[in-house]
C-alpha positions as CSV (number, residue, x, y, z in Angstrom):
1,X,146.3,-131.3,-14.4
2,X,145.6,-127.6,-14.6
3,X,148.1,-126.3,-11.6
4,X,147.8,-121.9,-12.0
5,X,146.1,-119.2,-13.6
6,X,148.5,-119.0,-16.6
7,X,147.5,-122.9,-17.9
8,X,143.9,-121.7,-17.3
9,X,144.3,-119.0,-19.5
10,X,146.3,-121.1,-22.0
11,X,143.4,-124.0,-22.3
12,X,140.7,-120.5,-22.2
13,X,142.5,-119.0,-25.4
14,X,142.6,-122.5,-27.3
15,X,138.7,-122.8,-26.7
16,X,138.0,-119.8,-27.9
17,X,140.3,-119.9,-31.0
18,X,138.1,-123.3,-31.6
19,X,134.9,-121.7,-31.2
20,X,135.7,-118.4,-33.2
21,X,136.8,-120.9,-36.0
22,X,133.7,-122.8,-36.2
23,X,132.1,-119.2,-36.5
24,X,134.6,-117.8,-39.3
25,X,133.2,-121.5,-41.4
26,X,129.3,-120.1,-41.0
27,X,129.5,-116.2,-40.2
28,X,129.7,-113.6,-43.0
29,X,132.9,-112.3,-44.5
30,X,132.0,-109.1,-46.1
31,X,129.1,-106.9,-46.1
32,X,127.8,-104.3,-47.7
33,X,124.6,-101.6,-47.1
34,X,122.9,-99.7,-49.6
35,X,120.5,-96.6,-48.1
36,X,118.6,-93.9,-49.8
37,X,115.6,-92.7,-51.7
38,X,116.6,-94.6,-55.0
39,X,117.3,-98.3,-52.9
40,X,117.7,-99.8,-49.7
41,X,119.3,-103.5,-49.2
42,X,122.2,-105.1,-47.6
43,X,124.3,-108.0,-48.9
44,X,126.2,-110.6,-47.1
45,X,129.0,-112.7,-48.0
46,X,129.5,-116.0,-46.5
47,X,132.3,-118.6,-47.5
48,X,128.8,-120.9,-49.2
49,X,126.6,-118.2,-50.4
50,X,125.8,-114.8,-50.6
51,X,122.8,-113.2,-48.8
52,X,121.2,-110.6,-51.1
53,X,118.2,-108.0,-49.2
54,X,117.3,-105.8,-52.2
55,X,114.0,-103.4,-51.1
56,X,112.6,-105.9,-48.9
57,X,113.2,-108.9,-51.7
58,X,115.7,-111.6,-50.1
59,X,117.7,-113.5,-52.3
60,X,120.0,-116.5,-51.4
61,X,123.2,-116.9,-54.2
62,X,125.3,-119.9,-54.1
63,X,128.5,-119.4,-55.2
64,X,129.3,-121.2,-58.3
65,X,133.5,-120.5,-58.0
66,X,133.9,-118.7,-61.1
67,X,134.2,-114.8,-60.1
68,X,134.5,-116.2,-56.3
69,X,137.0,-118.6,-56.5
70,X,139.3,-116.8,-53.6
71,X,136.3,-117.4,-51.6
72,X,136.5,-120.9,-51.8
73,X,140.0,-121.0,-51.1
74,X,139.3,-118.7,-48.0
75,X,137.0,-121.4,-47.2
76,X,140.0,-124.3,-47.4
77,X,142.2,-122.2,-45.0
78,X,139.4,-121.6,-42.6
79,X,139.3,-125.2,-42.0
80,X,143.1,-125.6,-42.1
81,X,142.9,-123.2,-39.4
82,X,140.3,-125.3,-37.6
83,X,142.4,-128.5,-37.9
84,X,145.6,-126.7,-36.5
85,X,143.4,-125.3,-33.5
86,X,141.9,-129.0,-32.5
87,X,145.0,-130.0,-33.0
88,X,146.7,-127.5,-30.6
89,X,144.0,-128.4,-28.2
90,X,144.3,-132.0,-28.0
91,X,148.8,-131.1,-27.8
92,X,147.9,-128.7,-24.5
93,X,145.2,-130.8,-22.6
94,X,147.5,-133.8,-23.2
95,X,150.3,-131.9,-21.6
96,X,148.1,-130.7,-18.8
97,X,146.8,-134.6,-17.5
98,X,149.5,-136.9,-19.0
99,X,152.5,-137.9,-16.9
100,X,153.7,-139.6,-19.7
101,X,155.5,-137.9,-22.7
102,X,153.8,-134.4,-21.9
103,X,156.7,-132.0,-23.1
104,X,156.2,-134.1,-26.3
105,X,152.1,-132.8,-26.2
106,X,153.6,-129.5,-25.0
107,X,155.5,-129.1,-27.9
108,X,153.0,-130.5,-30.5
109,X,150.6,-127.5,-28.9
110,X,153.0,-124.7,-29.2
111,X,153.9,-125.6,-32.9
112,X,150.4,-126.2,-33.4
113,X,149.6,-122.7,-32.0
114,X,152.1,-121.1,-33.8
115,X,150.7,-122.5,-37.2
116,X,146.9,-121.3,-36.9
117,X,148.7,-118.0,-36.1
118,X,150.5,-117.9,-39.9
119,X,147.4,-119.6,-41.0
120,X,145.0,-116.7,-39.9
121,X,147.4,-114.0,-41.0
122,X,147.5,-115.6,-44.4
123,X,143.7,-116.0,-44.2
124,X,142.8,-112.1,-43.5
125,X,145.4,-110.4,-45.7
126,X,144.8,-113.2,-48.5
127,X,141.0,-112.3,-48.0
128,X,141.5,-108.9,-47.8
129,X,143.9,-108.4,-51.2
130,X,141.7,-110.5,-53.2
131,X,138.3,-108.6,-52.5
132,X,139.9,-105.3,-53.2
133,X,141.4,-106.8,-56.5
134,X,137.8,-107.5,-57.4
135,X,137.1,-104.2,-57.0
136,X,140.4,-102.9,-59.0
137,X,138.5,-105.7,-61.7
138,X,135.0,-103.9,-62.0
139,X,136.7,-100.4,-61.9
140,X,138.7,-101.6,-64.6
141,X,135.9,-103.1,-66.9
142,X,133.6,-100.4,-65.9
143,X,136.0,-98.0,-67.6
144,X,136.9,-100.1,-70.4
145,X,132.6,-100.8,-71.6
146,X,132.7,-96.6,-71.7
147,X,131.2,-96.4,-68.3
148,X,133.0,-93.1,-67.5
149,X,136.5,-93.1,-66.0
150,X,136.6,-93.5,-62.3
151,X,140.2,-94.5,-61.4
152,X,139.8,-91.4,-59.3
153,X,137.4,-93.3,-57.0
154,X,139.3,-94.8,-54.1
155,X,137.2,-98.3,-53.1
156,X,139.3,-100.1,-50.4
157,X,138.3,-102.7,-48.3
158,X,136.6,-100.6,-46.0
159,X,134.6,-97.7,-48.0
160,X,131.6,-95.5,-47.5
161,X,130.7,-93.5,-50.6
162,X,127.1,-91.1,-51.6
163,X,126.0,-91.5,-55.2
164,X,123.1,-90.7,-56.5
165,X,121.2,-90.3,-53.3
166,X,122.3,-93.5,-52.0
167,X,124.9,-94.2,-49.3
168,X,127.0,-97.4,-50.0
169,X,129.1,-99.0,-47.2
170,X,131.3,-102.0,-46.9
171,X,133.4,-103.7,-44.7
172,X,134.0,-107.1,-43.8
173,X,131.8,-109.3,-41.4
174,X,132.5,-110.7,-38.6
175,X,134.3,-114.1,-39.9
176,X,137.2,-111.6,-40.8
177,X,137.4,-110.2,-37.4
178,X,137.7,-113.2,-35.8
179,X,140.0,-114.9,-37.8
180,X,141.9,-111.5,-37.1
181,X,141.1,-112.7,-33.4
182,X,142.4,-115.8,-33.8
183,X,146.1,-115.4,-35.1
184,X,146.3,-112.7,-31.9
185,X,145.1,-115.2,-29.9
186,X,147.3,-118.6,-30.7
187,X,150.0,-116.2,-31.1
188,X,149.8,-115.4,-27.0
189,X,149.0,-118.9,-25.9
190,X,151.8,-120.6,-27.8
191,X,154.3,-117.6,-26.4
192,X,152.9,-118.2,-23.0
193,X,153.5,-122.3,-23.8
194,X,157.2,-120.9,-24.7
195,X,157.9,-119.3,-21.9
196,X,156.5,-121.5,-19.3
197,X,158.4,-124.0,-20.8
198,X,161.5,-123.0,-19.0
199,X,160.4,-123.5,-15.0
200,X,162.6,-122.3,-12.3
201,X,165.4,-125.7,-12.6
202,X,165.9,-125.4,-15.8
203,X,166.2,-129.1,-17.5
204,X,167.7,-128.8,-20.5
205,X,166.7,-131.3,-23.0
206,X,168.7,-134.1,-24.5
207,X,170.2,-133.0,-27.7
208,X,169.0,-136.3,-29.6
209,X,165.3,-135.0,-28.4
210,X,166.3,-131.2,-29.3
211,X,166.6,-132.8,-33.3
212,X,163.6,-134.7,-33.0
213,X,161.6,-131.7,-31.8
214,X,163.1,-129.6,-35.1
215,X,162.2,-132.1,-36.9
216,X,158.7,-132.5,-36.5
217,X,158.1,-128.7,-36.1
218,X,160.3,-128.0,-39.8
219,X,157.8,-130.7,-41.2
220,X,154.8,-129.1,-39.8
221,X,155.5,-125.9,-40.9
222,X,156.5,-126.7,-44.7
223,X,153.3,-128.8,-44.8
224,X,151.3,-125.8,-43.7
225,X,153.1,-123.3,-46.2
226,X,152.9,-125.9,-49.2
227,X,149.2,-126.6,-48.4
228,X,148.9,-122.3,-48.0
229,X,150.6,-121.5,-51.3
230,X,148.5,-124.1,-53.5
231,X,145.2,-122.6,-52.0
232,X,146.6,-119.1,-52.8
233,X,148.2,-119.7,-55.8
234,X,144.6,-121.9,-56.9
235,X,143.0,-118.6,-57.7
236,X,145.5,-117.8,-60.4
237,X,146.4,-121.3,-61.9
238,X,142.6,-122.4,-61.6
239,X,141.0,-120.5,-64.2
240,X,141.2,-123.5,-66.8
241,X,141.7,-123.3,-70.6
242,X,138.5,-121.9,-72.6
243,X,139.6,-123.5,-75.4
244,X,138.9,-127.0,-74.1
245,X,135.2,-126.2,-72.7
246,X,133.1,-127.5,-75.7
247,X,130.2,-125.5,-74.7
248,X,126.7,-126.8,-76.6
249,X,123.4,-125.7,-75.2
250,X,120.7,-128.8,-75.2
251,X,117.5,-127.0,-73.6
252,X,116.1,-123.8,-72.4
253,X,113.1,-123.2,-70.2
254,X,111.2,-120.3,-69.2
255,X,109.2,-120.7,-65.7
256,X,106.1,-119.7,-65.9
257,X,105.6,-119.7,-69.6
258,X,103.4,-116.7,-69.0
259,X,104.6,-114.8,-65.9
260,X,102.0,-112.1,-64.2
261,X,102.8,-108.7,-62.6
262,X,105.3,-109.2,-59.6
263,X,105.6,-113.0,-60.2
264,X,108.8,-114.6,-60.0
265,X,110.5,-115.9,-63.2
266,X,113.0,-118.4,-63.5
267,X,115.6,-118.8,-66.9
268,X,117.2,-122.4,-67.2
269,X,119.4,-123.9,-69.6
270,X,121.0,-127.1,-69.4
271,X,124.0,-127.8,-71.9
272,X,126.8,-130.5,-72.6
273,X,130.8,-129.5,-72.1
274,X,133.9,-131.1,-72.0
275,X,135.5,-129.4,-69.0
276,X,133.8,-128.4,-65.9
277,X,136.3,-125.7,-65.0
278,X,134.9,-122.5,-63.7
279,X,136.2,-120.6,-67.0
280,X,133.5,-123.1,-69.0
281,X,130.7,-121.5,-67.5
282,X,127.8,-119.7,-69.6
283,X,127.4,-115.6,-69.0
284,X,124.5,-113.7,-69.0
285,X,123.3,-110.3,-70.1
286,X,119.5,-108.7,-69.6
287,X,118.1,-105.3,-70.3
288,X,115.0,-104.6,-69.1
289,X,112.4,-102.4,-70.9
290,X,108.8,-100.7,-71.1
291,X,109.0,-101.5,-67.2
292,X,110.7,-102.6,-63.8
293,X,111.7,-105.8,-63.3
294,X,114.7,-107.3,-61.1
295,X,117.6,-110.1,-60.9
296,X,118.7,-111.7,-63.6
297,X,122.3,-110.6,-62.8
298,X,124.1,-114.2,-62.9
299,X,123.9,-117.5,-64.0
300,X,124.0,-120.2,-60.7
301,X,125.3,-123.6,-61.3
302,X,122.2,-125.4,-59.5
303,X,122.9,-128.8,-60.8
304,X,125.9,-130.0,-63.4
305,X,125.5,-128.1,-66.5
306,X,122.0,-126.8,-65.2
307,X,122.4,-123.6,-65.2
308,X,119.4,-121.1,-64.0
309,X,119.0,-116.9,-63.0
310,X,115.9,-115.4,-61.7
311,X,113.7,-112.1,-62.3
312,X,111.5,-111.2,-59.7
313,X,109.1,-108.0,-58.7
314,X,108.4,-107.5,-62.5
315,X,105.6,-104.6,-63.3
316,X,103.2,-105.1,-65.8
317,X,104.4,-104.8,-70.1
318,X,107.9,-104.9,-69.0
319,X,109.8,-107.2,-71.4
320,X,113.3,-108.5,-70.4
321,X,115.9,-109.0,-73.2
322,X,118.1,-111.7,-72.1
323,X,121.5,-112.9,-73.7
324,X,123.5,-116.2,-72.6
325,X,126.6,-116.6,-74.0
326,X,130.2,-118.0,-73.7
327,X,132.8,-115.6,-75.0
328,X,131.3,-114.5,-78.3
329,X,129.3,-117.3,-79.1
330,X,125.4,-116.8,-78.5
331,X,123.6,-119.6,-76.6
332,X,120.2,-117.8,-76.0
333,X,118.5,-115.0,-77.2
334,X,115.5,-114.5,-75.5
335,X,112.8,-111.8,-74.4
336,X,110.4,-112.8,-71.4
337,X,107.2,-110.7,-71.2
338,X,105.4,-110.0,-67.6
339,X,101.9,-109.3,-68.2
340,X,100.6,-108.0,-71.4
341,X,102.7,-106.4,-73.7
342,X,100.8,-104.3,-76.3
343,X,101.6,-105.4,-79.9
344,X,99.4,-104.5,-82.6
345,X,98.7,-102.2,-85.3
346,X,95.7,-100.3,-83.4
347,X,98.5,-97.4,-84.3
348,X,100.2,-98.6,-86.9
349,X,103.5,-97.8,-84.9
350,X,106.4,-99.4,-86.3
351,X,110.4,-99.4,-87.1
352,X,111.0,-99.9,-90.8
353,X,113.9,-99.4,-93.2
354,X,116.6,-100.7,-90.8
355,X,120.6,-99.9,-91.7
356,X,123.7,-99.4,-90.8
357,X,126.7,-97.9,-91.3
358,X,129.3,-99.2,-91.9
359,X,127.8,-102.1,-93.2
360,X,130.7,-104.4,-92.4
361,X,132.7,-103.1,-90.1
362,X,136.2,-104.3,-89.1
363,X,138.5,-104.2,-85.7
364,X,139.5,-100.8,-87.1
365,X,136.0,-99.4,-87.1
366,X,134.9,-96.7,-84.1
367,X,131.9,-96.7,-84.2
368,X,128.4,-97.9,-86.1
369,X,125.5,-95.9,-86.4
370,X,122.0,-97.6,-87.0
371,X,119.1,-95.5,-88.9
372,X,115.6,-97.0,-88.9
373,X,112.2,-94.7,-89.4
374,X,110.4,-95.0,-86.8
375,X,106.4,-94.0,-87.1
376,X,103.4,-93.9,-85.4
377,X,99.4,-92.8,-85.6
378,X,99.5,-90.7,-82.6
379,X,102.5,-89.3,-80.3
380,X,105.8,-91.0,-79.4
381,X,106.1,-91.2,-76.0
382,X,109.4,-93.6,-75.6
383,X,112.5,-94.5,-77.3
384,X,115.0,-96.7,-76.1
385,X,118.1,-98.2,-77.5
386,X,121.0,-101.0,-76.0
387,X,123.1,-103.0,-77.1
388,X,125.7,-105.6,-76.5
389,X,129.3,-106.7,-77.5
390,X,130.6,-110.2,-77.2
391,X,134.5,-110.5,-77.9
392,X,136.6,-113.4,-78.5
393,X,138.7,-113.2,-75.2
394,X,135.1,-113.2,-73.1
395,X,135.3,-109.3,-72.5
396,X,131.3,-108.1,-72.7
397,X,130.3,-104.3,-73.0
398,X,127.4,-102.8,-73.8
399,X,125.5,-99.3,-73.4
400,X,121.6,-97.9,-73.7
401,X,120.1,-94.9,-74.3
402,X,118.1,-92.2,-76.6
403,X,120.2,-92.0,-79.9
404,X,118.8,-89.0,-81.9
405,X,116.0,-88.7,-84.7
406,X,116.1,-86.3,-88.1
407,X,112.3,-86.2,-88.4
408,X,111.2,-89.9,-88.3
409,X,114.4,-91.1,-88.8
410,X,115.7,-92.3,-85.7
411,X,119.6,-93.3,-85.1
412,X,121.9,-95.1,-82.7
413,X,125.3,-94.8,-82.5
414,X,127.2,-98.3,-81.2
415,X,131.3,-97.3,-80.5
416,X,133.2,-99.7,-81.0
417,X,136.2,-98.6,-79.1
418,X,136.6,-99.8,-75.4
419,X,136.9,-96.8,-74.2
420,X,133.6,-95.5,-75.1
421,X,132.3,-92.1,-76.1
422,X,135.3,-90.8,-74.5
423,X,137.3,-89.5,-77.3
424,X,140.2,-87.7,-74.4
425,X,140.8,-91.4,-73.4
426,X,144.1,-93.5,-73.5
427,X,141.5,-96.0,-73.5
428,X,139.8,-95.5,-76.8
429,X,143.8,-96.6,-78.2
430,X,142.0,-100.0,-78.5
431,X,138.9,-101.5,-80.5
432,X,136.8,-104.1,-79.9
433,X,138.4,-107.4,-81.9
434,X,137.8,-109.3,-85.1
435,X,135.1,-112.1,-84.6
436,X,133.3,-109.9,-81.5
437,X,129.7,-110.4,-81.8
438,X,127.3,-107.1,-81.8
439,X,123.6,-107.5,-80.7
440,X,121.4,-104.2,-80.5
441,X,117.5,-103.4,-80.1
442,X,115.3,-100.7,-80.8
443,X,112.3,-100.7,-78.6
444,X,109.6,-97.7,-78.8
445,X,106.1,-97.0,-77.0
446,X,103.5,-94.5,-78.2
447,X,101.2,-92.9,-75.8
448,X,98.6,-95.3,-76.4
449,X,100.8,-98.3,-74.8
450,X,101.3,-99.6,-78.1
451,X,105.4,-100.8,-78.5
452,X,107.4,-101.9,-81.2
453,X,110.6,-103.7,-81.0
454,X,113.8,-104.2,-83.6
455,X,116.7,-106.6,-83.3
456,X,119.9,-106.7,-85.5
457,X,123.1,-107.7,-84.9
458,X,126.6,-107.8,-87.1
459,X,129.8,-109.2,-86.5
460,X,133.4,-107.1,-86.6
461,X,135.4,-108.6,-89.2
């Protein structure tokens, strides 16, 4: 039975650690909020799913485990951490009202305690590490597709940053707090337990119980750090063997067949492999062009092998160029039109004499320049060029923009180095490897709303 204010506080703490771990399961881990004249939205991470509000559009992401696999394993030490607590709970209420073995309950509690506590430390800085080693991870690609060089730009855990007249802070949510809370808190209780262990006669305990208290605390704890280190260590060893996935695509389907302005627009494919490890999962890349449209940023597992992204808030003639693929080898190639696309000769526009140069280039190639004469009935009014690189080892790059012209003759330079139109670069040390795959367009609008579009694509040799 609870005698004083210390037990009161113990069986207090040991609640609380409960009901702030049933939170940390539910609650968000990380969040992030975009403000500014360009874009407003907020996104939320929870150990299930990830809350997207982009410009009023809200978007629900499940996570699928492949670039979020520390999140799952966040997830298994979150209920570890639940277990140890109920645990510890059920040890100090059984000391508090048994009259039987109660300094066995006691001791069950304190060890109990003292686990959640490495549990939750592992938890926050395991967390913590892995989120900003994404970050290291898109700093790092971002430089390496010629993105500009930003290793200047410090992105911790905690960051607040002004780009482009938008304001971008992060932090984590409250799950992390109070996982935080937690280790503080079954760190005091189980020294409290400790110390009020020794009343004022001191009864020493029998040596023959002393062992068989070490005992079952040593075995406790190793469990706990062997169960710790596979989670941990399950990001790393997880990633699977790409060469085993047997990737085949059996269907695609476009929903609606004939989307309108500002309706939603689902992409599915379903296809056959021979390993469902998260590193046999399809990519995807979109461009969009001749208008706005949004999503289409990842593929979501919805059900085995089903595989499905989503465009939303389209405008009217926007076409979206989408490419799935696994490492370099192309599943889908596929444009979506929203509305009415204007495609006709009522200007005669169009992209003729298409070339390149090289003309078969190798891994020692920098770059690839594309010439097509582009002509029209009236003006010119938009010229747009992207493409995409698809290597071997399941690096992607890509870039966009207006290339030049020499009277109608209009060309687009592709580099081939990873490190871009950058020629001061260490990066640029490196090209792109034999057997990557190289898809570019050409797409152009006169000012009558008439467009033309042009596809090619080449392999590095």
């Amino acid at each position: 039975m609870i005698k004083n204010k210390k037990e009161i506080f113990v069986v207090v703490c040991v609640i609380c650690c409960l009901i702030f771990s049933i939170v940390t399961i539910f609650g968000s881990w990380y969040s992030s909020n975009t403000s500014g004249t360009l874009s407003t939205g907020s996104a939320d991470i929870y150990l299930d799913r990830t809350e997207i509000d982009s410009m009023g559009q809200k978007i629900t992401q499940p996570h699928d485990g492949e670039e979020v696999s520390y999140i799952f394993n966040t997830m298994y030490l979150t209920i570890v951490v639940l277990i140890t607590t109920i645990l510890a709970l059920f040890g100090i209420l059984g000391y508090l009202y048994s009259k039987g073995k109660a300094e066995i309950l006691k001791k069950i509690g304190i060890i109990c305690g003292l686990t959640t506590f490495i549990l939750a430390i592992i938890t926050i800085f395991y967390f913590k590490l892995e989120t900003e080693n994404l970050y290291d991870t898109v700093i790092s690609t971002y430089n390496s597709w010629g993105g500009g060089q930003i290793e200047g730009l410090d992105i911790g855990f905690w960051y607040s940053m002004k780009t482009g007249g938008m304001e971008v802070t992060a932090g984590p949510g409250i799950s992390w707090y109070l996982m935080f809370s937690i280790g503080i808190i079954s760190l005091s209780y189980s020294l409290l337990l400790v110390i009020k262990s020794m009343p004022e006669e001191i009864s020493l305990p029998k040596k023959k119980d002393n062992k068989k208290y070490a005992i079952i605390g040593i075995i406790i704890i190793v469990v706990t750090i062997i169960i710790s280190t596979s989670l941990v260590l399950n990001s790393v060893t997880s990633g699977g063997d790409t060469d085993e996935c047997g990737i085949e695509l059996i269907s695609m389907t476009q929903d609606p067949e004939n989307p309108t302005e500002n309706e939603n627009v689902s992409l599915t494919i379903e296809i056959s492999r021979t390993s469902t490890s998260w590193a046999c999962r399809p990519s995807i890349e979109c461009e969009k062009y001749f208008g706005y449209a949004g999503g289409g940023y990842d593929l979501s597992e919805t059900e085995d092998n089903i595989f499905t992204t989503n465009f939303y808030g389209g405008q009217n003639g926007t076409e979206i160029w989408c490419v799935i693929h696994f490492l370099n080898e192309i599943l889908v190639d596929h444009t979506i039109q929203i509305g009415h696309v204007e495609r006709s000769d009522i200007t005669s526009l169009s992209i003729t004499n298409v070339s390149r140069s090289p003309e078969n280039p190798t891994s020692q190639t920098d770059s690839v320049v594309v010439s097509a004469d582009i002509t029209s009935n009236v003006n010119i009014s938009d010229i747009e060029t992207m493409y995409h690189i698809f290597t071997p080892d399941g690096t992607t790059a890509g870039g966009s923009g207006m290339g030049w012209s020499d009277g109608d003759t209009y060309r687009l330079q592709i580099s081939l180095s990873r490190g871009g139109f950058f020629p001061d670069s260490s990066q640029n040390e490196e090209n792109y490897p034999s057997g990557s795959i190289v898809l570019y367009r050409i797409v152009v609008k006169d000012e009558l709303e008439n467009t033309a579009v042009e596809s090619g694509s080449f392999t590095i040799s």
